[in-house]
Steps between C-alpha positions, in 0.01 A plus 500: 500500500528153638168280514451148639117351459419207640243285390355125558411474836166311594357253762592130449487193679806306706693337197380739241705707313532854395764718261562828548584759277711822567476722168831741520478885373783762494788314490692234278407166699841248434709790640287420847486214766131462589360364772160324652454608876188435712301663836273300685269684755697585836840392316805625373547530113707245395660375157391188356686494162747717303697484134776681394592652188685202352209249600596383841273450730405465896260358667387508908468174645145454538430555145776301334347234314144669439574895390670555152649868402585584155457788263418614151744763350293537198223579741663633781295310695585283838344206597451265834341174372354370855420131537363305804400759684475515851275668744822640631545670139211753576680852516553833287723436236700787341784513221803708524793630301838600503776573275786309486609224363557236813481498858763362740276190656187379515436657812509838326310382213249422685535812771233795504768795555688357129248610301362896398183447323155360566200371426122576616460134552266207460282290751554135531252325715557101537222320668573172695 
């Protein structure tokens, strides 16, 4: 059975920084693209970073710069190293899974309907 667990949300300051964890059960993780998405209060879940099987990765615009995603076969663990955080930061965050090897664009990298399995997720609150 398929398992995602997030872990390392918190409370942090504008400019802090925070890294995520996603630890991966059920399934062999390089044969997936992952993904980071978010839901603030009153909003629509939307993807904020994404990496393919091979390593490539994509990014939405208002974290580019600030969020890093990367992974750990050995540990089949995910990651979302999040720098200079902003207020506007403070959401949900869940990671998700899907197998196959690479998606068509960035768009669907980063869309909610590419991807089959989820996480609980993990509260990030960024005070100003």
């Amino acid at each position: 059975q398929v398992q995602l667990v997030e872990s390392g949300g918190g409370s942090v300051q504008g400019g802090g920084s925070l890294r995520l964890s996603c630890a991966v059960f059920g399934y062999i993780f390089r044969s997936y693209c992952m993904g980071w998405f978010r839901q603030a209060p009153g909003k629509v879940r939307e993807g904020v970073a994404a990496i393919e099987s091979d390593g490539s990765t994509s990014y939405a615009d208002s974290v580019k710069g600030r969020f890093t995603i990367s992974h750990d076969n050995a540990k089949n663990t995910l990651y979302l190293q999040m720098n200079n955080l902003k207020p506007e930061d403070t959401a949900m965050y869940y990671c998700a899974g899907v197998y196959r090897d690479k998606f068509m664009s960035a768009m669907q990298a980063l869309g909610v309907i590419s991807y089959r399995h989820w996480g609980q997720g993990t509260q990030v609150n960024v005070s100003s």
